[in-house]
GUZATOR-671125 format. One record per residue (C-alpha): residue in one letter; x, y, z. Coordinates in pm, 1 decimal. Layout:
N
> a	X	Y	Z .
...
***
This chain:
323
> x	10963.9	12309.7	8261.9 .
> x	10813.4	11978.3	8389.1 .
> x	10428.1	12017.8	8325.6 .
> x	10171.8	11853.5	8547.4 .
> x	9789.8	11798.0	8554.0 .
> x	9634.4	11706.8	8882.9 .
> x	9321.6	11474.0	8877.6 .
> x	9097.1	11447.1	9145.1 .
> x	8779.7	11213.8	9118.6 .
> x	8556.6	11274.2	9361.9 .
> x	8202.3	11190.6	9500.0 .
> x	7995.5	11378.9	9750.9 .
> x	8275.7	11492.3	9911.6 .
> x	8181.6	11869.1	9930.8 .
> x	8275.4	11831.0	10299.4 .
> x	8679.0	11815.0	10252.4 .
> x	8700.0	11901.9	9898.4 .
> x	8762.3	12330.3	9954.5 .
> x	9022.0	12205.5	10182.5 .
> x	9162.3	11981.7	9889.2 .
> x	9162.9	12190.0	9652.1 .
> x	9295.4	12505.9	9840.7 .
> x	9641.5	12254.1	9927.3 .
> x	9676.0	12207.7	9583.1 .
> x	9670.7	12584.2	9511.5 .
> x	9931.3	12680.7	9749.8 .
> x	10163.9	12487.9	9620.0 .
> x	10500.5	12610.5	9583.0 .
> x	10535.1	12524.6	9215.0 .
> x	10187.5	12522.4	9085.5 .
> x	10053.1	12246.6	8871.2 .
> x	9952.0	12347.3	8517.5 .
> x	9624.9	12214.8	8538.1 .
> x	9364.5	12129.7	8809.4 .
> x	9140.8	11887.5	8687.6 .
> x	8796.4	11746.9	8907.5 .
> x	8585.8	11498.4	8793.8 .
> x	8254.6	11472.5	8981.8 .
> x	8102.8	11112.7	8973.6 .
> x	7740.2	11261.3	9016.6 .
> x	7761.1	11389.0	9325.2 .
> x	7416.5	11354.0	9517.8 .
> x	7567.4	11644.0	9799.5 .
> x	7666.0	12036.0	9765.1 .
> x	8005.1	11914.7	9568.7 .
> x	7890.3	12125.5	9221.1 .
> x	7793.7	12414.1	9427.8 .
> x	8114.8	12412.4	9615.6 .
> x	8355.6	12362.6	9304.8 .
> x	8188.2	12716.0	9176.1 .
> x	8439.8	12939.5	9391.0 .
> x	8695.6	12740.1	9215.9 .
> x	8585.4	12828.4	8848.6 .
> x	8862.9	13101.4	8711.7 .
> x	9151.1	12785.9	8861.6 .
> x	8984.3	12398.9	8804.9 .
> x	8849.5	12222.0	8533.0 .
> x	8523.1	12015.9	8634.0 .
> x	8385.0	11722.3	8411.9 .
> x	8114.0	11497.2	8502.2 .
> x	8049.7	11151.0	8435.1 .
> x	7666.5	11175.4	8430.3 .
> x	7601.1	10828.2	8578.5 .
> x	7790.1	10701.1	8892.2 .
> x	8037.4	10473.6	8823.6 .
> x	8099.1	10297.9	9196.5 .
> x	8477.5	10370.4	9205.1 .
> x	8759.0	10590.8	9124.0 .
> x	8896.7	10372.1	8865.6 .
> x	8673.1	10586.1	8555.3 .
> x	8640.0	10913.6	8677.2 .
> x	9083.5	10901.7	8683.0 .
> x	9112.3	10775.5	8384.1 .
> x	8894.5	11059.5	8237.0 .
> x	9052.3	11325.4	8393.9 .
> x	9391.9	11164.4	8284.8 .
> x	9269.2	11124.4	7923.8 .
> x	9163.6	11485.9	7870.4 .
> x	9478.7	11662.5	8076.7 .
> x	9680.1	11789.8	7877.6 .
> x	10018.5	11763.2	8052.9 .
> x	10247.9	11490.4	7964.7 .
> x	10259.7	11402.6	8344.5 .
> x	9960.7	11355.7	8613.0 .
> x	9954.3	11355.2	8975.2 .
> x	9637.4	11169.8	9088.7 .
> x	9502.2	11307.1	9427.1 .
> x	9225.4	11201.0	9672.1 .
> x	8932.9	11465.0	9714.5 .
> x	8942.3	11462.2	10067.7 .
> x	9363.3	11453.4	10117.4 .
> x	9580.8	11722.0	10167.0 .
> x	9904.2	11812.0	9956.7 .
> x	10170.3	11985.3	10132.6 .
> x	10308.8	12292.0	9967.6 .
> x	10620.4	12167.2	9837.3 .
> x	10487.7	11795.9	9694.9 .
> x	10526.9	11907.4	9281.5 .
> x	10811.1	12092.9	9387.5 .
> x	11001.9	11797.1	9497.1 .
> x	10843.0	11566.2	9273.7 .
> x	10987.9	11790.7	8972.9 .
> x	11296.0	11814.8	9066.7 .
> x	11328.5	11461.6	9079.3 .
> x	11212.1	11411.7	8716.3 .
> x	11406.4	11688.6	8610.9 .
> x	11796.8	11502.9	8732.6 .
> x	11616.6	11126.9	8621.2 .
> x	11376.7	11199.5	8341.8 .
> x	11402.7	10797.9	8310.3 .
> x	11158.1	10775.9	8542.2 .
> x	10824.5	10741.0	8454.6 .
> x	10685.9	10711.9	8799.4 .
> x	10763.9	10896.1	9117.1 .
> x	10575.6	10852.4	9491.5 .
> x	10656.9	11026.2	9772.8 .
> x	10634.6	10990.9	10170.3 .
> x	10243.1	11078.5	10353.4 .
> x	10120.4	11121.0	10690.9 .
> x	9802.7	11049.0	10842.6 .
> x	9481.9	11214.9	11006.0 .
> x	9143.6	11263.5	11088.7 .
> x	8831.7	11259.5	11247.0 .
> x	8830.2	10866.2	11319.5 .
> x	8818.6	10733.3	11695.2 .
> x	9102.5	10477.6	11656.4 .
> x	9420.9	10570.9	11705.9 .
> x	9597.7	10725.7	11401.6 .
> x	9901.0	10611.0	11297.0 .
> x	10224.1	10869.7	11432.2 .
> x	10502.8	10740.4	11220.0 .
> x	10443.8	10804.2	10829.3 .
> x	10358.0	10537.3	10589.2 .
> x	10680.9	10500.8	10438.1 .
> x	10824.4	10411.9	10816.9 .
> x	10559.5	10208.7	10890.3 .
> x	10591.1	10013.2	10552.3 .
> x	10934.1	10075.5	10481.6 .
> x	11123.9	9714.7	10307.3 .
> x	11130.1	9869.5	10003.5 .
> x	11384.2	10118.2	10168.8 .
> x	11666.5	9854.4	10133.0 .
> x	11640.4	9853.4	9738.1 .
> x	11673.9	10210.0	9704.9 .
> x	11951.6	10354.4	9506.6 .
> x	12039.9	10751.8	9566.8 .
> x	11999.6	10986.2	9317.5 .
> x	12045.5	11303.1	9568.0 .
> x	12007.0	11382.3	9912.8 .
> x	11655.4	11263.8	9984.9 .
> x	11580.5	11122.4	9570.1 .
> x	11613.8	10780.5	9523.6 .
> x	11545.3	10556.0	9248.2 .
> x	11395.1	10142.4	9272.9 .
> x	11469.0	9919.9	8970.0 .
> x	11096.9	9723.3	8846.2 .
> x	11213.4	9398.2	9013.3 .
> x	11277.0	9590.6	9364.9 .
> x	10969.2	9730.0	9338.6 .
> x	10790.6	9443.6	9283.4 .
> x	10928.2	9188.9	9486.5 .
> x	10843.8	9495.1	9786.3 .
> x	10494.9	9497.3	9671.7 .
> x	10489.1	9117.2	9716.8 .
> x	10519.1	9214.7	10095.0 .
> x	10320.5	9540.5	10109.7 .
> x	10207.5	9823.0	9985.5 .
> x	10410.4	10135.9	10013.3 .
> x	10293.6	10375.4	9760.7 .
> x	9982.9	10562.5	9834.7 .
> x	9717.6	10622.9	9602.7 .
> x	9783.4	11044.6	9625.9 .
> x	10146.6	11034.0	9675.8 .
> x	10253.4	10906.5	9290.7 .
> x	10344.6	11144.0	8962.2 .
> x	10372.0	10930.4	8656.1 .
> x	10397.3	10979.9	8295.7 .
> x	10083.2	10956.3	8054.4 .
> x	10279.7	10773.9	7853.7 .
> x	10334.3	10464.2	8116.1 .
> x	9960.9	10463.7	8220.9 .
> x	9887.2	10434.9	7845.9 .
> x	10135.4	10101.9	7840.9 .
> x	10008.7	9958.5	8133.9 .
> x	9648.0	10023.6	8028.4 .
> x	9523.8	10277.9	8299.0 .
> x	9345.9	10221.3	8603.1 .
> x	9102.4	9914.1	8616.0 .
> x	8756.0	10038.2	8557.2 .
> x	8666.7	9657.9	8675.5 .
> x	8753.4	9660.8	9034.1 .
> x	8582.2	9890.6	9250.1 .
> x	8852.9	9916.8	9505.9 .
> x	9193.0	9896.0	9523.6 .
> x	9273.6	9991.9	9191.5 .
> x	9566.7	10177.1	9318.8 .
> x	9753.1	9875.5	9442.0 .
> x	9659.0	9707.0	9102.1 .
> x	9833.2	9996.0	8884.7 .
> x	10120.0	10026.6	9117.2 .
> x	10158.9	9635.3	9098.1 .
> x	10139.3	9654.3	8643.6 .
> x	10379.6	9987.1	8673.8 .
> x	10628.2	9796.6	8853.0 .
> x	10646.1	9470.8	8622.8 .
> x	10781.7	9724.6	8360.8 .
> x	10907.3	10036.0	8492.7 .
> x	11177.0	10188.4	8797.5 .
> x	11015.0	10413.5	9030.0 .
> x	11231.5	10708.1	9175.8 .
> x	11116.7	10830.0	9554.7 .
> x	11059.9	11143.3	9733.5 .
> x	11175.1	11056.4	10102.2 .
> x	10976.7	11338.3	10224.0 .
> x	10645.8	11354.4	10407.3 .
> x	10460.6	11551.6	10128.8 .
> x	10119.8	11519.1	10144.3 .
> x	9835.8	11421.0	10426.5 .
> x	9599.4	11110.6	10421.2 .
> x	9290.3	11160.2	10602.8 .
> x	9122.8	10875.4	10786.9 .
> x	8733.6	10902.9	10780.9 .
> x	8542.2	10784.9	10987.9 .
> x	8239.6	10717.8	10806.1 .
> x	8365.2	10436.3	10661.4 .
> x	8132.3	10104.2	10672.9 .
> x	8197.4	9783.1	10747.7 .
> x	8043.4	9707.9	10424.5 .
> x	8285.3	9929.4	10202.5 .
> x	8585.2	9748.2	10395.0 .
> x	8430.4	9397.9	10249.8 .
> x	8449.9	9583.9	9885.2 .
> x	8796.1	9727.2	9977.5 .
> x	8978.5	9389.7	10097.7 .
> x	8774.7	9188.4	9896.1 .
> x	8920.4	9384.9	9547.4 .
> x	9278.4	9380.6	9715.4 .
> x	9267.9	9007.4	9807.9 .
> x	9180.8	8990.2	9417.4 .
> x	9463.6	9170.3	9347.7 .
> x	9749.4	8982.0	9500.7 .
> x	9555.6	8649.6	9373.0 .
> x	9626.1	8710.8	9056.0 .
> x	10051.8	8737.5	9115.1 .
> x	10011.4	8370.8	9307.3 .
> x	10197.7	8220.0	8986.2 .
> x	10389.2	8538.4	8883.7 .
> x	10798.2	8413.0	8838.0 .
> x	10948.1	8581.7	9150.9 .
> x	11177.3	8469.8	9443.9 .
> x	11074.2	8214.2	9681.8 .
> x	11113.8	8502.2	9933.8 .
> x	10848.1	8697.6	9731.9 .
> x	10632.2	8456.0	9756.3 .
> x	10634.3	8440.3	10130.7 .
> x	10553.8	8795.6	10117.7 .
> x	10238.3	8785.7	9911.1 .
> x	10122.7	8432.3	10069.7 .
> x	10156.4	8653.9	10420.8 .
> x	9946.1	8945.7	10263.0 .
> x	9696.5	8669.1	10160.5 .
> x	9680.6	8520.9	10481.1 .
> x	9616.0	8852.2	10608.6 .
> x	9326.1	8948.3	10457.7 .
> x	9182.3	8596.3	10436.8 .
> x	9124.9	8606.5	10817.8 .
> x	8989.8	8965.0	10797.6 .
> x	8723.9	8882.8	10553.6 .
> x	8665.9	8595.9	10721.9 .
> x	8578.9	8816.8	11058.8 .
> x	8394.0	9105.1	10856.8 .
> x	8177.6	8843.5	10662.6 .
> x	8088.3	8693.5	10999.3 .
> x	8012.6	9047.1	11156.9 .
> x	7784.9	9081.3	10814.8 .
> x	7603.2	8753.7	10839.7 .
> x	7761.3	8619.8	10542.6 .
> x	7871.2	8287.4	10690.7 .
> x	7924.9	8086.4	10405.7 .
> x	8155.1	8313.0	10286.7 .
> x	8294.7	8416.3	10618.5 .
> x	8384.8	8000.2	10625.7 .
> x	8544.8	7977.2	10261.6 .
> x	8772.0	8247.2	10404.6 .
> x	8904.3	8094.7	10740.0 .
> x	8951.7	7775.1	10547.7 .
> x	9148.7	7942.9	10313.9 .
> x	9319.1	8126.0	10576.7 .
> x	9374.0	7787.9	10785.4 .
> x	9542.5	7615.5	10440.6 .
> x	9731.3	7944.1	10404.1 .
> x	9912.6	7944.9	10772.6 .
> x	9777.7	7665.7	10949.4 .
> x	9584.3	7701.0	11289.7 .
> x	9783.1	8006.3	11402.7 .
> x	9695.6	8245.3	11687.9 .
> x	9516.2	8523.0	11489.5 .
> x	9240.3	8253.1	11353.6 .
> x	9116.7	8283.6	11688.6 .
> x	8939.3	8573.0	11639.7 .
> x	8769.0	8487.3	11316.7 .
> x	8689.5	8136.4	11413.3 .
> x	8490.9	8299.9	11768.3 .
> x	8272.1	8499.2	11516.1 .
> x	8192.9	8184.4	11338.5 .
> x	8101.5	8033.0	11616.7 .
> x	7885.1	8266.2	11755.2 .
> x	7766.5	8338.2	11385.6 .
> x	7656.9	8021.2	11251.6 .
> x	7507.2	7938.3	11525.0 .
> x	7253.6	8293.5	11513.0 .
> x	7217.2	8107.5	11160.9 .
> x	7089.5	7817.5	11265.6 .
> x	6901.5	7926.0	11575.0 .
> x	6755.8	8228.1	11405.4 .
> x	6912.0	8445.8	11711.5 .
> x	7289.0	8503.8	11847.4 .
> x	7340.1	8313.1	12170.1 .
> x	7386.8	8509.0	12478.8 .
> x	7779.1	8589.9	12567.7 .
> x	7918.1	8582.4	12881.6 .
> x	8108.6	8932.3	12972.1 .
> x	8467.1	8924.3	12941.7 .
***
């Protein structure tokens, strides 16, 4: 029997966690361990977790570490299952995620990391997203190789050269062996964001991945989030993809990633700008405009400079004319 520790860092989330927790109990094939680790909460989370005593094991950092990068790797270090499945304190597991996730290990124990299909919701006022993730951000589909009707598996070098273009695995939706996040070296305690993508990105560039192709769990778009913490978040993923500019892949790779640059170039270039931060809003959009030239989505970020620098140097934003 495949055994499994679930780790969920979380930080005043007392709001969603219940919810979190409860998905996680229902589960068809139950994990073997629940473990939470509370990055001193400042909200009702300890209070909450208390219903939850005789079922999950709650550890504390003490101090706040700013990310999710610690408070996962502590949870992973103490479990005491020879595979985790990291989980987001405010997501929602379908009942049959281990399930499926098990029975893939259990016809390719080969492979030390497994992600599966998610969904979206939430209490945001954009519009959230119908199709799953793994439609939306799906190239990594042509590199799959079957295993069983809805199991596949993805070779390192498929995986990779797919992450050059985008990222398809979700930060709730992977199982992996202790083992490989021992090799790889964990999660990076340095970035304060996107340390998902980054330990998705060192798995690949040694190991296969195998692949639920089932919706199994739910990703919940807040809408609390700041245009500050988006800053942090791009800003740590733009960091990310930097560092494979010289990595030896295919030319076609390399589109990829230069595309994903480009892409978050001009955002941060438009967020800085909405921020005030204009000298860093203009070492973007140059970066952006040596990236992909003076295309049509500079527009947008090069209107907030405008309008930016010149609150800057006037001391107040010019008047606009309505649209």
């Amino acid at each position: 029997m495949v055994q499994i520790s679930v780790i969920i860092p979380t930080y005043n989330s007392g709001d969603y966690l219940e919810a979190t927790l409860q998905s996680v109990l229902e589960q068809t094939v139950r994990p073997a361990e629940i473990i939470v680790v509370d990055d001193a909460s400042t909200d009702d989370t300890l209070e909450r977790l208390k219903k939850f005593a005789p079922y999950v094991k709650v550890i504390n950092t003490g101090v706040n570490t700013g990310s999710a990068s610690a408070p996962r790797n502590l949870g992973i270090e103490v479990s005491r299952c020879p595979y985790f499945a990291p989980f987001d304190s405010d997501d929602l597991m379908l009942p049959e995620k281990l399930q499926h996730s098990i029975a893939l290990l259990r016809m390719r124990p080969d492979l030390p990391v497994l992600f599966t299909d998610f969904s979206f919701f939430g209490d945001v006022s954009r519009r959230i997203p119908q199709q799953s993730h793994c439609t939306l951000r799906s190239r990594f589909r042509r590199y799959l190789q079957p295993v069983a009707h809805s199991y596949y598996a993805l070779q390192p070098s498929d995986a990779l050269n797919s992450l050059f273009h985008e990222n398809f695995v979700g930060a709730s939706s992977i199982m992996c062996s202790k083992a490989a996040w021992r090799a790889v070296g964990g999660y990076n305690e340095k970035l304060k964001s996107a340390e998902d993508l980054d330990f998705s990105f060192r798995l690949a560039e040694r190991f296969p991945f195998g692949y639920v192709d089932k919706v199994l769990h739910r990703y919940r778009l807040r809408g609390d989030s700041k245009s500050s913490n988006k800053l942090r978040n791009y800003s740590c993923a733009l960091s990310v993809l930097r560092r494979y500019v010289n990595y030896p892949a295919s030319g076609e790779a390399h589109r990829g990633l230069r595309e994903q640059i480009l892409d978050f170039e001009t955002d941060l270039a438009c967020l800085c700008s909405e921020n005030g931060r204009i000298p860093e809003a203009l070492q973007h959009f140059w970066q952006a405009l040596r990236l992909g030239g003076l295309r049509r989505r500079l527009l947008r970020p090069s209107r907030k400079l405008l309008y930016g620098s010149a609150a800057v140097i006037g001391g107040k934003l010019p008047a606009r004319k309505a649209a």
